[in-house]
C-alpha positions in Angstrom: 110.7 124.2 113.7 113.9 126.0 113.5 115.4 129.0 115.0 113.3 131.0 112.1 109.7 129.5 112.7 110.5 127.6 109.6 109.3 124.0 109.7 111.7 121.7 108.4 111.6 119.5 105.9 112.0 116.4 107.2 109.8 116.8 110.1 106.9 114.4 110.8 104.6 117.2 111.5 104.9 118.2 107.5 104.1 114.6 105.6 100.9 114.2 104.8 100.0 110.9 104.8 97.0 109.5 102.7 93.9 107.0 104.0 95.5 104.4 101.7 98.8 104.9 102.9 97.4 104.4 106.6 95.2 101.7 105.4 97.8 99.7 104.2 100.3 100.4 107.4 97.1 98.7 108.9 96.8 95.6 107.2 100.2 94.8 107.5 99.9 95.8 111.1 97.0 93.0 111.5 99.2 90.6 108.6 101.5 90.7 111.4 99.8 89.9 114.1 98.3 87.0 112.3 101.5 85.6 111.6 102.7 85.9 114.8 99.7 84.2 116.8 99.5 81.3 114.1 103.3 81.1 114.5 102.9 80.5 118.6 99.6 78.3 118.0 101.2 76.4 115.7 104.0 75.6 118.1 102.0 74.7 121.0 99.8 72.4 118.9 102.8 70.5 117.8 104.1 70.4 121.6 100.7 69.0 122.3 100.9 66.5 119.6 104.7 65.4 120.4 104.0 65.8 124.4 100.5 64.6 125.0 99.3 62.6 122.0 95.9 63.7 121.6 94.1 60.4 120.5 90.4 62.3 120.2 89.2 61.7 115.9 89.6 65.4 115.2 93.1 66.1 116.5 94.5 64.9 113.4 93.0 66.9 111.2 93.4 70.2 113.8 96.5 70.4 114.7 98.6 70.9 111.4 96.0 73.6 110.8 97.9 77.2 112.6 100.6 75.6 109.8 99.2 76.3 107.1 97.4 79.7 108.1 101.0 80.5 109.3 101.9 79.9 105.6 99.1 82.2 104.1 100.3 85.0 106.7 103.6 84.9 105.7 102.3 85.5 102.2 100.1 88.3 102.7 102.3 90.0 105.0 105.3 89.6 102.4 102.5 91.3 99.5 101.4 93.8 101.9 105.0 95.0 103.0 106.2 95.1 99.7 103.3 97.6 98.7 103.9 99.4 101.5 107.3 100.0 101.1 107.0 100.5 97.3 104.7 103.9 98.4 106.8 105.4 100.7 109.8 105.3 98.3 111.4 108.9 98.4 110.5 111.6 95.8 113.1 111.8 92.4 115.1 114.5 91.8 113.1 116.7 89.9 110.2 116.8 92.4 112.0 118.1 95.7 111.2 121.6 96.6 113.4 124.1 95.8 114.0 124.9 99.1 115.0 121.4 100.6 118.2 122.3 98.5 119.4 125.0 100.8 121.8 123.9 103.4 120.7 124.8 107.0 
């Protein structure tokens, strides 16, 4: 608020942000995460495969696997930030309140 009572424009307090807005700052919240922890699983599993040499039958097949979810993550994050910035793009011109034109 300013020295009037007036809210300002720009303050937090007066965006309105809608479910699908927050719903999407979720998902790439979580796409996030994902991509991190398959990041750090993927490198210990290749420390464990260049350190210790695993001989059980399924370690081939296991340890590439953080990899490639690390991959997808990447992905999905990259799609879901994109969106997410696309929305939040600033209003044109012609659609700012009359108001917001007034210097303070």
């Amino acid at each position: 608020m300013n020295a009037l009572g007036r809210r300002m424009p720009c303050s937090s307090s007066t965006r309105r942000h809608s479910p699908a807005a927050h719903r999407l700052t979720r998902a790439v919240q979580w796409a996030g995460r994902l991509l991190c922890w398959s990041l750090a699983v993927g490198m210990t599993t290749t420390a464990t495969e260049l350190l210790l040499a695993p001989q059980a039958a399924w370690w081939p097949a296991v340890w590439p696997l953080p990899w490639y979810l690390t991959c997808l993550s990447t992905l999905a994050w990259t799609v879901l930030r994109a969106c997410e910035k696309a929305s939040q793009r600033p209003p044109d011109e012609d659609t700012l309140p009359d108001h917001w034109d007034q210097a303070a």
